[in-house]
C-alpha positions as CSV (number, residue, x, y, z in Angstrom):
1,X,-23.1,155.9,40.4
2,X,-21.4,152.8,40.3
3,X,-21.8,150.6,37.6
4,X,-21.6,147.4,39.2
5,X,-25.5,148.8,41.0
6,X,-27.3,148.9,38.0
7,X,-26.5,145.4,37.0
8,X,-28.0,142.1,38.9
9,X,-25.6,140.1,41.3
10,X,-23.1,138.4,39.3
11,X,-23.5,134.8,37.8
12,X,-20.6,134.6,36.0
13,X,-17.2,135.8,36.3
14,X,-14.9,135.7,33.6
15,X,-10.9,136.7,34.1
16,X,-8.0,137.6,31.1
17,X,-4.7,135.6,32.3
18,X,-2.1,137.7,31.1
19,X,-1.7,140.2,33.7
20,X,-4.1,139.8,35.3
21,X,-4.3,136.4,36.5
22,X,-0.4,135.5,35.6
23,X,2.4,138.0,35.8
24,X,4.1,138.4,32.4
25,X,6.4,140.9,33.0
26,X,9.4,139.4,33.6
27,X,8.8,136.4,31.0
28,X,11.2,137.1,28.3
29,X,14.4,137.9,30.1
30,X,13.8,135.3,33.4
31,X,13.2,132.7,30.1
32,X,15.7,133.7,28.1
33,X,18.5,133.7,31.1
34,X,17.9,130.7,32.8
35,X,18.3,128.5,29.5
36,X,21.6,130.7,28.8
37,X,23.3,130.1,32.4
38,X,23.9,126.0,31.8
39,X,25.7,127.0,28.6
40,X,27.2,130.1,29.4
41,X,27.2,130.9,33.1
42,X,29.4,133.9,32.9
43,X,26.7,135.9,31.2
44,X,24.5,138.7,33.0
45,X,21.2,139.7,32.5
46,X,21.9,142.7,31.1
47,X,23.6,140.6,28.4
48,X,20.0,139.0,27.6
49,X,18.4,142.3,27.6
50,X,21.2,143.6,25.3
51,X,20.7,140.6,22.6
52,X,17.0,141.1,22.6
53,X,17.5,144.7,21.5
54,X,20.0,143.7,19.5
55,X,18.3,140.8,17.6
56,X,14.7,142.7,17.1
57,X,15.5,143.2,13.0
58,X,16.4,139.3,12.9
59,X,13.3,138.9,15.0
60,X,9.8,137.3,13.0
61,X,6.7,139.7,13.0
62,X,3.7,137.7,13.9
63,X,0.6,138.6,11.5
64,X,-2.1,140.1,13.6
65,X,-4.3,138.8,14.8
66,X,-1.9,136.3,16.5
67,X,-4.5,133.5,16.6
68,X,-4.2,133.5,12.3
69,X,-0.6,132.0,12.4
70,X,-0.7,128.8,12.3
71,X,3.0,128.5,13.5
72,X,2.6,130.5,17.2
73,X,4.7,127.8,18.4
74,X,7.1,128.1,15.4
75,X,6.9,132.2,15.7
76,X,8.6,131.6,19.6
77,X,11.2,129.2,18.3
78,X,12.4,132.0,15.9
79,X,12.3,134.7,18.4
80,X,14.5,132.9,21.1
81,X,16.7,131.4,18.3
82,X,17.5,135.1,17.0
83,X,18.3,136.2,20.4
84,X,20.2,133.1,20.9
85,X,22.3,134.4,17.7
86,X,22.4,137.6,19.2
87,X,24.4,135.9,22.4
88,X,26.6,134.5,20.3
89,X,25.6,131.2,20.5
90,X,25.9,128.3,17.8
91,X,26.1,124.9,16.8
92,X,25.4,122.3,20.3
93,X,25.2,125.2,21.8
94,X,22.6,127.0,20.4
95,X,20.4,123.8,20.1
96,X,20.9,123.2,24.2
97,X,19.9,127.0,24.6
98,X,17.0,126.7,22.4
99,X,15.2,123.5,23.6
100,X,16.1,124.6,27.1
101,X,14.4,128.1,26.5
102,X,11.2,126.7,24.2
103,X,10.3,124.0,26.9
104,X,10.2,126.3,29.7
105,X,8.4,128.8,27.6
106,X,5.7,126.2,26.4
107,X,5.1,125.2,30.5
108,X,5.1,129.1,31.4
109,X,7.7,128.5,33.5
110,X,8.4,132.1,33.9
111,X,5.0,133.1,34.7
112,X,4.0,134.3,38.2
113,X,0.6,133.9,39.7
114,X,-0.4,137.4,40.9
115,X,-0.6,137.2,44.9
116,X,-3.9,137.7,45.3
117,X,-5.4,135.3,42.8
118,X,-6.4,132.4,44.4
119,X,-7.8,134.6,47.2
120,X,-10.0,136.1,45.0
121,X,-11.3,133.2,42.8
122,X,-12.2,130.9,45.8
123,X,-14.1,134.2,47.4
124,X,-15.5,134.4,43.7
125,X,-16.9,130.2,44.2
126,X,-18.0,130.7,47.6
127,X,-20.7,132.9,46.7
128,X,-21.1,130.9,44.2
129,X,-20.1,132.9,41.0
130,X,-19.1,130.4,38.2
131,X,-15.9,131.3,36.8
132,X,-14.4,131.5,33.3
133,X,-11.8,132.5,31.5
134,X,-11.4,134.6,28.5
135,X,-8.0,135.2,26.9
136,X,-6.0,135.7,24.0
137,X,-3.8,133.0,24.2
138,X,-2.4,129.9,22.4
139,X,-3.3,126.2,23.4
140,X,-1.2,125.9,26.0
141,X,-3.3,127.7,28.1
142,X,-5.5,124.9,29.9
143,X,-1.9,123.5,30.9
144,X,-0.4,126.3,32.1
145,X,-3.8,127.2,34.3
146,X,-3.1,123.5,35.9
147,X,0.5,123.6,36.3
148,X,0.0,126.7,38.6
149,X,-2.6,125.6,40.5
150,X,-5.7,128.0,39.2
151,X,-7.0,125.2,36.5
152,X,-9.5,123.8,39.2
153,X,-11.6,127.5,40.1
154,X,-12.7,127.6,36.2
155,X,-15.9,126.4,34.9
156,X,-15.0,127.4,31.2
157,X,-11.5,128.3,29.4
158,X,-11.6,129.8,26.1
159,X,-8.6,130.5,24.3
160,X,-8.6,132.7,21.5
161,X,-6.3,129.9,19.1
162,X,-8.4,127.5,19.5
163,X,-11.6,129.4,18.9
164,X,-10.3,131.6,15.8
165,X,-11.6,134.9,17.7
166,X,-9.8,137.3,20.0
167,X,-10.6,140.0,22.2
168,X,-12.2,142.3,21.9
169,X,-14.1,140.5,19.3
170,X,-17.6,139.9,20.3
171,X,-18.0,136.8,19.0
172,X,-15.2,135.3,21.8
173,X,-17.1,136.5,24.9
174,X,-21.1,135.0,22.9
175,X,-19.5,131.6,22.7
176,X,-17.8,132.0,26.7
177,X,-21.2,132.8,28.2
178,X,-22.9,129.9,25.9
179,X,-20.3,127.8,28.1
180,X,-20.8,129.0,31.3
181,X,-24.2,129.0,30.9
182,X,-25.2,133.1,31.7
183,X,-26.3,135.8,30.1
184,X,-24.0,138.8,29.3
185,X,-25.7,140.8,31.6
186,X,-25.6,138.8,34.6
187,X,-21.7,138.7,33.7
188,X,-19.0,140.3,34.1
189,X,-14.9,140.4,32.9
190,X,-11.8,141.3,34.6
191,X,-8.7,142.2,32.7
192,X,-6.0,144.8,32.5
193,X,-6.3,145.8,28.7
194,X,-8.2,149.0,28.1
195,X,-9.4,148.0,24.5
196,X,-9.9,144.2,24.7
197,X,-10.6,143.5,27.8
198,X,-12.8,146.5,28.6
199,X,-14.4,148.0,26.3
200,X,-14.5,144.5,24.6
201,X,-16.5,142.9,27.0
202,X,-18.9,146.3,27.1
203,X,-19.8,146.5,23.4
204,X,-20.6,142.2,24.2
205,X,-23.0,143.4,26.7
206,X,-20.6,142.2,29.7
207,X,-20.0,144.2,32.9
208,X,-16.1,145.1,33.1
209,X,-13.4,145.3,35.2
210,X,-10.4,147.4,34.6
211,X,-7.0,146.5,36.3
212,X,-6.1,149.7,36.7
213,X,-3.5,150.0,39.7
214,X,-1.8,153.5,38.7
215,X,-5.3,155.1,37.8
216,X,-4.7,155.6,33.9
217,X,-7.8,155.4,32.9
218,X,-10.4,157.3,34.4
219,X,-12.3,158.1,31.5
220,X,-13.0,154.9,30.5
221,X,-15.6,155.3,33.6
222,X,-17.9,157.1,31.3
223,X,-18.1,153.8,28.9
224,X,-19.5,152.1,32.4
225,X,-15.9,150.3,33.3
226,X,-15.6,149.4,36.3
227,X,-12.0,150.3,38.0
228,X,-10.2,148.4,40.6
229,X,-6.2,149.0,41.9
230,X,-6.0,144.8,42.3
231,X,-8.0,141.6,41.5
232,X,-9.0,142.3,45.7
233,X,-10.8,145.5,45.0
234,X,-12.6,143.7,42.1
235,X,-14.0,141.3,43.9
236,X,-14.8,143.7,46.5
237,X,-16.9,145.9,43.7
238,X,-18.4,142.7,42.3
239,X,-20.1,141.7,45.2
């Protein structure tokens, strides 16, 4: 039976951004090319790809868990710098590349909104669901929710920097539903992580949804996840 019956109508709605609410996918290379093509407009994107590969030794490794390092913002300025490197690049160049690449990365400039987003959060409000947000994420968050246009459906948004705890941490979800002002189980969560999304917002007491659009994850079921091909079909098993 599903889940989503044995569990009262939801109050509260919390959502993951990274895939989920945002598309990531193409962040890296879209980023990393379009600050390239002022300085070097011959190059391809096959070139960008190439230098990522080819810079991973020269690349930091952020400390898990992420939301430790003091220097997240520091950790990206490496990253594109060593790809930068990996292009070639130096001296005025370099620098143009860099705060070109590092100021579109810090707006989110290369993140998508999924298509049917909006759709779903303002059919979330209209039955009047409070919505939240739960993520693993630095502090640009709240900025990047309003530069895209989603900033104003949320009630709550908890970033795991800020707080000191990520997913699937229970101690993240506790203080989101002290915010929002529910109980875990008149809530629920909707992300596209097995593990920290999931299963994290189970063992908190939460109802989960499960992006799961190529149906990997079909045992998870038997942990009472929730699965749904698109954030439409999750809204359509949440109410």
């Amino acid at each position: 039976m599903d889940p989503a019956l044995h569990r009262p109508f939801p109050k509260a709605v919390f959502f993951d951004v990274g895939d989920t609410l945002l598309d990531t996918s193409a962040m890296l290379d879209s980023a990393i090319f379009t600050a390239l093509v002022p300085v070097d407009p011959a190059r391809t994107i096959d070139d960008v790809r190439s230098a990522v590969a080819r810079s991973g030794d020269a690349m930091p490794t952020r400390q898990p868990p992420f939301y430790e390092v003091k220097g997240n913002a520091a950790w990206w300025i490496a990253r594109y710098r060593a790809v930068g490197e990996a292009l070639g690049l130096a001296g005025a160049d370099l620098a143009r590349f860099l705060a070109t690449v590092t100021e579109g990365h810090f707006r989110g400039d290369a993140l998508h909104v999924v298509p049917d987003a909006p759709a779903t959060l303002a059919r979330l409000a209209a039955h009047g669901v409070r919505l939240g947000v739960i993520s693993n994420w630095d502090d640009t968050l709240p900025a990047i929710l309003a530069e895209k246009g989603l900033a104003r459906f949320f009630d709550t948004v908890v970033a795991s920097t800020a707080l000191g705890h990520a997913k699937p941490e229970r101690a993240i979800f506790e203080y989101a539903l002290v915010r929002i002002g529910a109980t875990a189980r008149e809530s629920w969560h909707v992300g596209d992580d097995p593990r920290a999304d999931a299963l994290g917002a189970i063992a908190a007491g939460l109802g989960a949804v499960l992006l799961d659009p190529h149906g990997l994850y079909a045992k998870l079921e038997a942990n009472g996840v929730v699965r749904a091909r698109s954030l439409t079909e999750a809204a359509d098993r949440l109410l």
